[in-house]
C-alpha positions, -999 to 999 in steps of 0.1 A, spaced: 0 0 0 11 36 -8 4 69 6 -2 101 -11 28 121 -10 17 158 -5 38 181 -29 46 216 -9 37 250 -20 62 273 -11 53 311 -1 66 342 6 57 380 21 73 409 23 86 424 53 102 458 56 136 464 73 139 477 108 158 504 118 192 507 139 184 519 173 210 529 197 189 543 226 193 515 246 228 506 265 239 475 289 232 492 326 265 502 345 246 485 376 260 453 366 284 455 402 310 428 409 288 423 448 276 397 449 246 388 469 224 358 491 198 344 474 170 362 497 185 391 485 187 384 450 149 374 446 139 408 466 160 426 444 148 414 412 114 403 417 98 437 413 113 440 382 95 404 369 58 401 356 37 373 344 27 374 309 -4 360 301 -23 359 269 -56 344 256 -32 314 237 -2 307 265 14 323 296 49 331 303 71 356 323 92 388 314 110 414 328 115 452 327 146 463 304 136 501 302 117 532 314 114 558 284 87 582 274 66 575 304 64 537 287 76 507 301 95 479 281 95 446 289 113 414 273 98 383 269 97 351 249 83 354 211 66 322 219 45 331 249 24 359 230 21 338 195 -8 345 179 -22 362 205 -50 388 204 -47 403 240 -14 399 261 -16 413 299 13 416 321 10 407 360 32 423 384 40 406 419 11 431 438 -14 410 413 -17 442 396 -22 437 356 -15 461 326 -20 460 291 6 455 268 12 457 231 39 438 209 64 462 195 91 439 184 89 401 177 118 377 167 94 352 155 105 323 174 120 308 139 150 298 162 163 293 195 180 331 187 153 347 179 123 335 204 121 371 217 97 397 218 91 431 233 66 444 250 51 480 256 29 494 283 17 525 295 39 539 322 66 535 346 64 500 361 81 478 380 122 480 384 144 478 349 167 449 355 203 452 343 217 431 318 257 418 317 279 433 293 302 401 296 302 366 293 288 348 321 317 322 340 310 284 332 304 273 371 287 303 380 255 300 400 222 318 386 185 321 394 154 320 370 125 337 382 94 339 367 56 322 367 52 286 379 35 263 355 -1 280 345 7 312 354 -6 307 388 26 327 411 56 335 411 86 308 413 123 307 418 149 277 408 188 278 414 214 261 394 244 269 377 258 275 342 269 241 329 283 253 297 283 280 267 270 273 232 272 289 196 299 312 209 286 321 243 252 330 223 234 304 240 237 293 279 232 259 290 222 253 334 206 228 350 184 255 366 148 243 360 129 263 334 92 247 331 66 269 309 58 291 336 91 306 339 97 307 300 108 343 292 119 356 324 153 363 335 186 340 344 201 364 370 238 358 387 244 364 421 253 399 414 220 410 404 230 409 370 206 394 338 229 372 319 202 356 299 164 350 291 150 315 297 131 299 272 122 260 270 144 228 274 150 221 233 155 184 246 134 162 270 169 153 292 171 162 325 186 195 339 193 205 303 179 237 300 188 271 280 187 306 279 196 333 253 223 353 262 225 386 272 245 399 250 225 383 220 191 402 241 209 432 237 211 430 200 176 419 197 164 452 218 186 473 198 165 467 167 134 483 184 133 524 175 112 542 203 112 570 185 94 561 155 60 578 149 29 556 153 18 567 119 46 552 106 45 520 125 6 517 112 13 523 77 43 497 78 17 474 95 -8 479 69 15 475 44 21 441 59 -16 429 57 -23 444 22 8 422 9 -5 387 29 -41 394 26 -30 394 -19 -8 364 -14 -42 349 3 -60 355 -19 -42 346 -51 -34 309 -30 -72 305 -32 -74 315 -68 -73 298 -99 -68 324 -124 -37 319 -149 -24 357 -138 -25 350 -99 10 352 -85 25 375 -116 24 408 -87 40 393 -63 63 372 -73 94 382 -93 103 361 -125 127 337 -113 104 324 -86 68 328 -108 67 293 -132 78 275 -102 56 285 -80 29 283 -102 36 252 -115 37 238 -78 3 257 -74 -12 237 -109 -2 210 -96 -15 210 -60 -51 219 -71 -51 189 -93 -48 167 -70 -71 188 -37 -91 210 -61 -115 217 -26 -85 236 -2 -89 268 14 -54 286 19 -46 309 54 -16 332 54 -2 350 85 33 369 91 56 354 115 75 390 122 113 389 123 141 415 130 151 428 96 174 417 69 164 401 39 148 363 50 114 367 58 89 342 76 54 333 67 30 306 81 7 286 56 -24 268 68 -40 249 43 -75 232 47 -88 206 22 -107 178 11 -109 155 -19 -122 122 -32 -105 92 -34 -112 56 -43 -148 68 -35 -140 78 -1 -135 114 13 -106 121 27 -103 159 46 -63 170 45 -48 200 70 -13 210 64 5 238 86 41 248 66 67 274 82 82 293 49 114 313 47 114 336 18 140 363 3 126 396 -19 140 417 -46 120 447 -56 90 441 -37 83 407 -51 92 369 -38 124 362 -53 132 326 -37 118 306 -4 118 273 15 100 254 31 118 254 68 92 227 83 61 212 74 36 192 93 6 175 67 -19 150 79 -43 133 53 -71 111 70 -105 93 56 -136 119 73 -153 89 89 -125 73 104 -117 71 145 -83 73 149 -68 109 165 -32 109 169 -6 128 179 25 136 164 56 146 183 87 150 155 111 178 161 107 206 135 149 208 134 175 184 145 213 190 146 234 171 117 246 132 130 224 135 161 196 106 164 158 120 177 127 104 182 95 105 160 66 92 173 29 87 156 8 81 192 -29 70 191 -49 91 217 -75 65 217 -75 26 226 -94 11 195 -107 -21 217 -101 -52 193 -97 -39 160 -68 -49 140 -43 -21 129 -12 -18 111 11 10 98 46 21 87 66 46 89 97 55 65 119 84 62 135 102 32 166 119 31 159 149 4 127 155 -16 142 152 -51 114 157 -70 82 171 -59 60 156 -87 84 126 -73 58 92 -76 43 85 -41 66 61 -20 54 30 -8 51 19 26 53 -23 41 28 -23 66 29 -40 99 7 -49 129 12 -20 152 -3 -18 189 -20 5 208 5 27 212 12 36 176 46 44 155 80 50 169 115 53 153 146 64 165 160 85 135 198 91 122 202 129 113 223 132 79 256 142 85 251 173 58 224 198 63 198 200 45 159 178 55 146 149 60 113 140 53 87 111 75 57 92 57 37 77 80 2 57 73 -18 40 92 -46 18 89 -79 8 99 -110 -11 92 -130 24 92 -101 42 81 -69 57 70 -41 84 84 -13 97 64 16 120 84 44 137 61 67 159 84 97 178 71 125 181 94 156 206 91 187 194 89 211 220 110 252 224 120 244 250 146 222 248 172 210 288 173 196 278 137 173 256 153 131 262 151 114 257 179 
């Protein structure tokens, strides 16, 4: 038995630059004291908030008082997609904050964001100028799991990464605390928690402060809100046509925003797509970055189609980096893709839990879990991998078929030695049904290149 290969359409949006900002400096309060933990949490904590939004919750902390506003850094990931963010301070006091710089979250590097509120608030936390010491002990403070108080863990700095970019501790960082600062016991921030990118044990990272620093630098207070809008507006004129020419089928669709070496290609890929899921309804939304010329774009595509007399309903979320010349699409990728093609009448939910990137030679896990036991029924599947797509009008790989149990699909992977993708086919079967998984995962050398 074979499944159906899904070819991927490859995107792109615009994305202006950002402008240089040299307003804000590393604090001079950075002081070689050092001090007790008690004292370090009492220091720090008023300059800490919860971050909570209608999607996920996460922590932050206060980086600058300017214009009667008050900045705060967070993670990118904790205020993804989100439609209202608040900030909690440790009185249980909230404000309302606004996203005024976002890293995207593409990478370790760049899961930042900064946040705005109406005036001064809390206490502006420094941030080191130098490297943190390997062996040096640090706090993370921040939000316990859900948001629900305040929480502090102690560890130490166990090494440094990607040229001191990235810090490994074993200090634990759960959810809650995702965003907040790693402070040394001189009161100093030397980095910004974010998630464990493995499921070991006391392995647990933080961005640097120095690569913070840069990210804030990007951000120009001084810019006139007019401005900001109109660069805003710009933003959802250019998605809202690449929308809208997704979910078109006339011959001249892409020719405005795509520039000539990137047009047959894409809508070729395009042709090709609708002939096989004629039925799809295409969504487009802007996964901000910090300027330069790689852009990011999310792609959700919603389908159905007809086969073998059976409706089948296909969902497909892609991550697409993308380059411009002139205003127009001049090249993209697809970073990672997640597709999922299943019979309308059939049972069977799973989850899938593939890493979006991996790190070149290393092995990872890729798991294809049922959520449901299925009583007696007999079920089998497969699950194969592929080292580059070749082709993407390649013929649709065939997968042997095995009993399978409850529990679903698991492989242990080998990561290519070179960087480039991999691609998983998984199927499985049912008397009342059929699931098809294809997942694309990035190949990397360094881990800052890494998507979360």
């Amino acid at each position: 038995m074979k499944r159906l290969l899904l070819a991927a359409l490859t995107t792109g949006l615009l994305m202006p630059s950002v402008a240089q900002a040299n307003w804000f400096k590393f604090s001079p309060d950075c002081s070689k004291k050092e001090f007790s933990t008690e004292e370090l949490t009492k220091r720090s904590k008023p300059g800490v908030v919860v971050v909570l939004t209608d999607k996920a919750s996460g922590s932050g902390f206060v980086v600058r008082h300017i214009n009667n506003q008050t900045l705060i850094l967070t993670n990118s990931h904790v205020i993804t997609r989100a439609k209202k963010i608040l900030v909690q301070w440790p009185d249980g006091t909230q404000d309302r904050a606004v996203v005024v710089l976002d890293g995207g979250a593409r990478t370790t590097l760049t899961d930042l964001a900064l946040l705005k509120i109406q005036g001064k608030e809390g206490e502006v936390l420094p941030l080191k100028k130098g490297q943190i010491t390997v062996g040096g002990d640090v706090i993370a403070l921040g939000a316990a799991p859900k948001g629900l108080a305040f929480s502090l863990t102690k560890g130490v700095v166990s090494s440094l990464r990607d040229e001191g970019k990235i810090i490994q501790t074993d200090t634990a960082i759960n959810p809650g605390s995702s965003g907040g600062p790693l402070i040394n016991n001189s009161g100093c921030v030397v980095g910004v928690n974010t998630l464990g990118m493995t499921k070991s044990v006391g392995l647990n990272f933080a961005i640097s402060s120095q690569t913070a620093q840069r990210f804030i630098d990007n951000y120009a207070p001084d810019n006139p809100p007019s401005i900001i809008s109109k660069e805003n507006q710009s933003i959802k004129l250019f998605t809202s046509k690449l929308e809208h020419a997704l979910n078109s089928k006339a011959e001249n669709r892409f020719e405005k925003l795509f520039a000539n070496e990137a047009l047959s290609e894409t809508k070729n890929r395009h042709d090709a797509f609708l002939k096989r899921f004629s039925n799809t309804k295409w969504s487009v939304s802007q996964l901000k970055g910090i300027g330069g010329e790689t852009n990011f774009l999310e792609v959700l595509i919603n389908g159905e189609k007809l086969i073998n007399e059976e409706n089948y309903k296909l969902f497909s979320q892609q991550l697409i980096s993308l380059k411009t010349l002139n205003n127009k699409i001049s090249s993209y990728e697809v970073v990672s893709e997640y597709s999922i093609l299943k019979s309308i009448e059939t049972p069977l939910e799973v989850k899938v839990s593939i890493p979006n990137s991996v790190l070149t030679g290393s092995r990872y896990d890729a798991d294809i879990i049922l959520e449901k036991p299925l009583g007696n029924a007999f079920i089998s599947g497969g699950l194969i991998v592929i080292e580059e797509r070749k082709n993407q009008n390649q013929t649709d790989p065939f997968i042997d078929l095995y009993p399978i149990g409850a529990g679903g699909l698991f492989k242990s992977v080998q990561a290519p030695l070179k960087p480039g993708s991999q691609i998983l086919v998984g199927l499985i079967t049912h008397p009342k049904g059929i699931i098809s998984i294809t997942k694309i995962v990035k190949v990397v050398e360094k881990k800052e290149d890494m998507i979360l």
